[in-house]
C-alpha positions as CSV (number, residue, x, y, z in Angstrom):
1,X,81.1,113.1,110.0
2,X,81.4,116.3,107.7
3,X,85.3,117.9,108.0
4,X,86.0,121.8,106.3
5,X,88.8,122.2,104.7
6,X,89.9,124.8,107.2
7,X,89.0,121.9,110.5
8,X,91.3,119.5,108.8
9,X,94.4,122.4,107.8
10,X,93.6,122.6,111.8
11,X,94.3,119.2,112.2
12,X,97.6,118.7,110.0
13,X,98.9,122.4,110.6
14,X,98.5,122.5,106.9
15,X,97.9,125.5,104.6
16,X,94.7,125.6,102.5
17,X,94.9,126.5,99.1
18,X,91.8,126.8,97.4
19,X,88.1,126.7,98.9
20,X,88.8,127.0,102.7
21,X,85.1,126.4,103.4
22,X,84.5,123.2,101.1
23,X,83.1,120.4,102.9
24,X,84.6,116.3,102.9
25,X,82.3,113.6,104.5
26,X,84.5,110.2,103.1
27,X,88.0,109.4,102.0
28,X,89.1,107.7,98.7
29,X,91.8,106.9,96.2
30,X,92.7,110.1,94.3
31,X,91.9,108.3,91.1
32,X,88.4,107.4,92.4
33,X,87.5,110.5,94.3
34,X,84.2,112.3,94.0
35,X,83.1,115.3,95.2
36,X,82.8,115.5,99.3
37,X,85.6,113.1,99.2
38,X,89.0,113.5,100.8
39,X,92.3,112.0,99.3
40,X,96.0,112.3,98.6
41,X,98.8,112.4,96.7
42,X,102.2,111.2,97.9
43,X,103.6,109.1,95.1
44,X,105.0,110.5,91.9
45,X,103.5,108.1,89.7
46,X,99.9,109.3,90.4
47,X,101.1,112.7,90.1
48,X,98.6,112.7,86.6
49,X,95.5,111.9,88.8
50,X,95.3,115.4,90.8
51,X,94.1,116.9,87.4
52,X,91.7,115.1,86.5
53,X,90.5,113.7,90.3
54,X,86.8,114.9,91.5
55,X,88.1,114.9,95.6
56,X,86.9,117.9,97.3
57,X,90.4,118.0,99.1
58,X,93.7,116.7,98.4
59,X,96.4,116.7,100.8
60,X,100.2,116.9,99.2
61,X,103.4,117.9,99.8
62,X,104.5,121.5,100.1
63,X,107.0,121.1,97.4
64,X,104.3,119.6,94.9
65,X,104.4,122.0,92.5
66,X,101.4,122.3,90.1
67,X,101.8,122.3,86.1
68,X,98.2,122.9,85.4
69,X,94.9,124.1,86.8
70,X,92.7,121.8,89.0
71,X,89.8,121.7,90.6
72,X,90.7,119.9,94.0
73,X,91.2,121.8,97.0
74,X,95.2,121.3,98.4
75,X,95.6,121.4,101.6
76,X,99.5,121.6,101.7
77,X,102.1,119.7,104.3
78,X,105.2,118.6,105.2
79,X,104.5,114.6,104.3
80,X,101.1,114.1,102.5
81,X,101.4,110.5,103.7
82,X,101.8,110.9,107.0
83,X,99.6,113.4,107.3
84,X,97.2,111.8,105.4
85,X,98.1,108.4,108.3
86,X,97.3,110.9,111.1
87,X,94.0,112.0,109.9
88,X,92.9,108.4,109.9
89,X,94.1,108.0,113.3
90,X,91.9,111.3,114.2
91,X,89.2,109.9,112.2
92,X,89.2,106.8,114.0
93,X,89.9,108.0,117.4
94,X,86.6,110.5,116.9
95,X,84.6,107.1,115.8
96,X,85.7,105.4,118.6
97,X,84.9,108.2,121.2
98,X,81.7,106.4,122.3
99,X,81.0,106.3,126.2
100,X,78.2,104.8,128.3
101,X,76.3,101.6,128.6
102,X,73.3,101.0,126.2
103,X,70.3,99.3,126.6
104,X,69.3,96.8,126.0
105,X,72.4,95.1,128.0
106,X,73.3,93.0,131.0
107,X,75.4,94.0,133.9
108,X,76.0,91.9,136.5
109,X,75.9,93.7,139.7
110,X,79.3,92.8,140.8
111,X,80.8,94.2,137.5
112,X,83.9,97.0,138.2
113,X,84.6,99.0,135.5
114,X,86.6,102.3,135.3
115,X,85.8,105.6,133.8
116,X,84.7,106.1,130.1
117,X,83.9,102.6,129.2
118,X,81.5,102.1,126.1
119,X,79.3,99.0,126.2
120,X,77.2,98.5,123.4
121,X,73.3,97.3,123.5
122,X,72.8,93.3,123.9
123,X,76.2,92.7,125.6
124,X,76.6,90.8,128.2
125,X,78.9,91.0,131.0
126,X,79.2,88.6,134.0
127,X,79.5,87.9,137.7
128,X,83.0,89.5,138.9
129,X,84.1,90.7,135.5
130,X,86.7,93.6,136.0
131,X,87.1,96.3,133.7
132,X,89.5,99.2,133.3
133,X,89.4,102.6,132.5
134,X,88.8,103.6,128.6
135,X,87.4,100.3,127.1
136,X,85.2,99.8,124.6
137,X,82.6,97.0,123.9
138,X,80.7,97.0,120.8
139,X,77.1,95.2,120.4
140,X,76.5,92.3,121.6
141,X,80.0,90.6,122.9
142,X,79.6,88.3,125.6
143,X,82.3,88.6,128.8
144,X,81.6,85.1,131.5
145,X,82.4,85.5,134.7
146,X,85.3,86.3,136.2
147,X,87.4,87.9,133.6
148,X,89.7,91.2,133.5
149,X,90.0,93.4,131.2
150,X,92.8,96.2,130.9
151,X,92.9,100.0,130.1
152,X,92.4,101.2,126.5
153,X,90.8,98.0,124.9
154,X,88.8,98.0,122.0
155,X,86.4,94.6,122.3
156,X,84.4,94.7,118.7
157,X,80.9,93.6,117.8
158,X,80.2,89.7,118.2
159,X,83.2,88.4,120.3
160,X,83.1,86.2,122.7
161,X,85.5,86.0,126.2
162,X,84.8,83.1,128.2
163,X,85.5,82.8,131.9
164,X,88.8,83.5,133.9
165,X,90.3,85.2,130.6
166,X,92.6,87.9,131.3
167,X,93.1,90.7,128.8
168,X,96.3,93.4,129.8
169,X,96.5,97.3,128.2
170,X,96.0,98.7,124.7
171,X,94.4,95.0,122.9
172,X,92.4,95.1,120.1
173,X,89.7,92.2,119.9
174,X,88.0,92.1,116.3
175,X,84.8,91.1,115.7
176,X,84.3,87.2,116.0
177,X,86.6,86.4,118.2
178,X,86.2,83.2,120.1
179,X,88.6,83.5,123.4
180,X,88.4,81.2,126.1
181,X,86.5,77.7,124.8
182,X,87.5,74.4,125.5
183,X,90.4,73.1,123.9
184,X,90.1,69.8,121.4
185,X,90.7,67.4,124.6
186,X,89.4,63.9,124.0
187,X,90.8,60.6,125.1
188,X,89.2,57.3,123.6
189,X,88.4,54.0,125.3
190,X,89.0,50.2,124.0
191,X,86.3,50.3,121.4
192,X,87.7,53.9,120.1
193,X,84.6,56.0,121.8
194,X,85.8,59.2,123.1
195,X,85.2,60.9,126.5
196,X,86.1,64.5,126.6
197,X,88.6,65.9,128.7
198,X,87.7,68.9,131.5
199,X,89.1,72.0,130.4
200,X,89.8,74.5,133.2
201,X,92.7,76.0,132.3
202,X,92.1,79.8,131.4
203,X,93.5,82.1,128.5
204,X,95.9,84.9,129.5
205,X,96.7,87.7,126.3
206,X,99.2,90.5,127.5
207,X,99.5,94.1,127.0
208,X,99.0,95.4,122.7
209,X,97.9,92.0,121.3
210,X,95.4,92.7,118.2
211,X,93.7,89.3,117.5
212,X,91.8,89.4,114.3
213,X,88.1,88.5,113.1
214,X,87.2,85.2,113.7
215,X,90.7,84.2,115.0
216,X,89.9,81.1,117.7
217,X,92.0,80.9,121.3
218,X,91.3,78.1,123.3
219,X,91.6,78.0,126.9
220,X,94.0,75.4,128.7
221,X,93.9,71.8,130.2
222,X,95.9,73.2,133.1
223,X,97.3,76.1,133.7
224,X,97.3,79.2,131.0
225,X,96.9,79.6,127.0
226,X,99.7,82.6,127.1
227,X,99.6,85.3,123.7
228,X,102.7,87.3,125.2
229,X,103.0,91.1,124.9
230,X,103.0,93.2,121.4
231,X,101.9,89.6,119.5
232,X,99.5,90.0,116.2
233,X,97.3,87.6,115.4
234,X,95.6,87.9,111.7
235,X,92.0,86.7,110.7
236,X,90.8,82.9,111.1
237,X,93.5,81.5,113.4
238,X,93.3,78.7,115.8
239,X,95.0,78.6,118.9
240,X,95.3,75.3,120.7
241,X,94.9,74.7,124.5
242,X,98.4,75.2,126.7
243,X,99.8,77.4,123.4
244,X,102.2,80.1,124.3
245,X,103.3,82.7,121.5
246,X,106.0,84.9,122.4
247,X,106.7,88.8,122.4
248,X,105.8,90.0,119.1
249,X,105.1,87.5,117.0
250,X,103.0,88.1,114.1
251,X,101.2,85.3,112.7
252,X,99.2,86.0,109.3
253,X,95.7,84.4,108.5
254,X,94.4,80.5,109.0
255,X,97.0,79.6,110.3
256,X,96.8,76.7,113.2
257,X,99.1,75.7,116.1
258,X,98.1,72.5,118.0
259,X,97.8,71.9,121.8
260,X,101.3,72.4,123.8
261,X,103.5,73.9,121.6
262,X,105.5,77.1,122.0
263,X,106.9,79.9,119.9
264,X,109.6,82.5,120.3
265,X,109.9,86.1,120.2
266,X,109.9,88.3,117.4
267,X,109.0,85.4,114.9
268,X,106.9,85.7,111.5
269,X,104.5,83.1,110.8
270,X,102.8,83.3,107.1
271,X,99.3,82.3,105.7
272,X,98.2,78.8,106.6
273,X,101.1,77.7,108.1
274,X,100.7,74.1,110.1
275,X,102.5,73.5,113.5
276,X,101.7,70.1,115.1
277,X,101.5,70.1,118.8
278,X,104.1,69.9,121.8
279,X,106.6,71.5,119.7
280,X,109.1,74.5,120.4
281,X,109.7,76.8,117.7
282,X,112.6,79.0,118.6
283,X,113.0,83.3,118.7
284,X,113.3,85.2,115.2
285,X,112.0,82.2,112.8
286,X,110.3,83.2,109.9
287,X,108.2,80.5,108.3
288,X,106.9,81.0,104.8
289,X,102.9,80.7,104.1
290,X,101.7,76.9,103.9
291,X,104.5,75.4,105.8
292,X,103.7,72.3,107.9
293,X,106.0,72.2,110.9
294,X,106.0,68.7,112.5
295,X,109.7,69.1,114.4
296,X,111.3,71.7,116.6
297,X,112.7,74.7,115.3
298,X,116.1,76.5,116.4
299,X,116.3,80.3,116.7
300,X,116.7,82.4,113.9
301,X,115.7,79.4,111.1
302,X,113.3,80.7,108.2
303,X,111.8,77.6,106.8
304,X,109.4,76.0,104.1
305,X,107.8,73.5,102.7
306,X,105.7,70.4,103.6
307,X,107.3,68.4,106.1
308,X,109.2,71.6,106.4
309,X,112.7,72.5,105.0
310,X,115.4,75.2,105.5
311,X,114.1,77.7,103.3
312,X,117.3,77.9,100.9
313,X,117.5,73.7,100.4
314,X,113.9,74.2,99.6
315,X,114.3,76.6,96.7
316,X,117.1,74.5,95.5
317,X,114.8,71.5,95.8
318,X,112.2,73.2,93.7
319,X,114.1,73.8,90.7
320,X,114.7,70.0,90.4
321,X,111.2,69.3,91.4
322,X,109.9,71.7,88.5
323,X,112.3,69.5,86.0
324,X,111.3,66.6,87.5
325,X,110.0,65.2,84.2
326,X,112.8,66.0,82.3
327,X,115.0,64.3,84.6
328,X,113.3,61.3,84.5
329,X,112.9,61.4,80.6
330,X,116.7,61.5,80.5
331,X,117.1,58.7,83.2
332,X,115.0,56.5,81.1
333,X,117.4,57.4,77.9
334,X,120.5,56.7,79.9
335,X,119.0,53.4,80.4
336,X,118.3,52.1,77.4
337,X,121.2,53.2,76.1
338,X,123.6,51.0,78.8
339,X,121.5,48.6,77.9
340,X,121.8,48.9,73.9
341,X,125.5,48.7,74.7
342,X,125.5,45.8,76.2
């Protein structure tokens, strides 16, 4: 998409100063921009950059005052980073403003969808599947059969929603997405062969959950895999059958939570963090990247380490474990001295 400078001065109720007519098709860092880019300058420290930058159009702050000529367009505002944040909203919002149902794709003739919905070519959606008003689906996703779907989703390119999954309002799935499979159910006989164990539980994800590429959310036993309202999921996380995650948790990437367990509200889960199953981890807990969590955790608790610690022993414990060496060298001194004495 090609923007003038006056269209995006429209946009920020901004006032041009330079070129009104010059023309921006991309966005970049102000130290890397080229001409028919877009960028801007909020920070002090790049303040050097707008003299030298090739951006068609730079947005800054009405009280940037200039020391020497340039060659970028301003377009002048109140906050150059927040306007700067709205115009990527617009951007994206214009992107996204795709309606209608491409072909080649499968409908099911008992499909109900409301008005505005997107689906793109080689998608597939099944018997019963209900839709609501404002949802897009990218290329090829696959929806099974009787699953619901909100207002104002965004469903990207590639994922996957298995049957009886319910999606609420305003959830963003990435591309990848796997929601809905079996969960790891096996149960082994006297010679330690295993027969698998029905699945027909479902997946429920409330009202503005993102779940990230290739993030895994396996349906339950029994009853429901719940991701409660306002939860984020990062990239590459697996979600166990009979899970439930609590209002607005955020959980960052590869992370894995085993079958059964539950988590709180409001807690913050880091990189690659291991939870073991049938546990409860209480509200507000903050659990620092590659933690492995094999007990139950109280409210409010921010924990690390491998079986995890409280997160203050555990940085006492790792100055000793760093002079570990030492310690033992002078152990080993003590020693043969108590024994020279004797």
């Amino acid at each position: 998409m090609i923007f003038t400078a006056t269209q995006i001065a429209g946009i920020l109720n901004g006032e041009i100063e330079g070129d009104e007519t010059v023309e921006v098709s991309k966005l970049a860092k102000i130290e890397e921009g080229e001409q028919g880019s877009l960028t801007f300058l909020s920070n002090p420290k790049y303040t050097p950059y707008i003299y030298s930058t090739q951006a068609s159009i730079t947005i800054v702050n009405k009280t940037f005052e200039l020391e020497s000529a340039i060659k970028t367009t301003l377009i002048r505002v109140d906050d150059a980073y927040k306007a700067f944040s709205q115009l990527l909203d617009y951007y994206n919002m214009v992107e996204m403003n795709k309606t209608g149902i491409e072909q080649p794709s499968f409908v099911s003739e008992t499909v109900v969808y409301g008005d505005n919905i997107y689906l793109g070519a080689f998608s597939y959606l099944g018997d019963n599947v209900v839709i609501g008003g404002n949802v897009k689906i990218f290329p090829n996703v696959y929806i099974g059969d009787n699953v619901t779907i909100g207002n104002n989703v965004v469903v990207f390119a590639g994922a996957k929603i298995y049957s009886e999954t319910i999606i609420g309002d305003n959830c963003v799935i990435h591309s990848g997405v796997i929601v809905g499979a079996d969960g790891f159910g096996f149960t082994p006989n006297e010679q330690g062969e295993y027969s698998k164990v029905p699945q027909t539980g479902n997946v429920i994800i409330e009202d503005n959950v993102d779940v990230g590429a290739g993030t895994t959310i396996d349906r339950a036993t029994l009853g429901s895999t719940i991701i409660r309202s306002g939860v984020k999921l990062d990239n590459q996380i697996q979600i166990a059958h009979n899970v439930e995650i609590g209002e607005h948790t955020a959980i960052a990437a590869q992370t894995g939570i085993a079958g059964s367990t539950k988590i709180g509200k409001y807690c913050l889960i880091g990189g690659q963090v291991g939870i073991a199953g049938h546990l409860v981890i209480g509200n507000k807990v903050k659990i620092q990247a590659q933690s492995g969590i094999g007990r139950n955790i109280k409210d409010g608790e921010a924990i690390q380490g491998s079986p995890a610690l409280g997160y203050s022993d555990y940085n006492k414990s790792y100055v000793h474990f760093k002079n570990l060496p030492k310690i033992v060298d002078k152990v080993y001194k003590l020693e043969k001295k108590i024994k020279d004495n004797e």
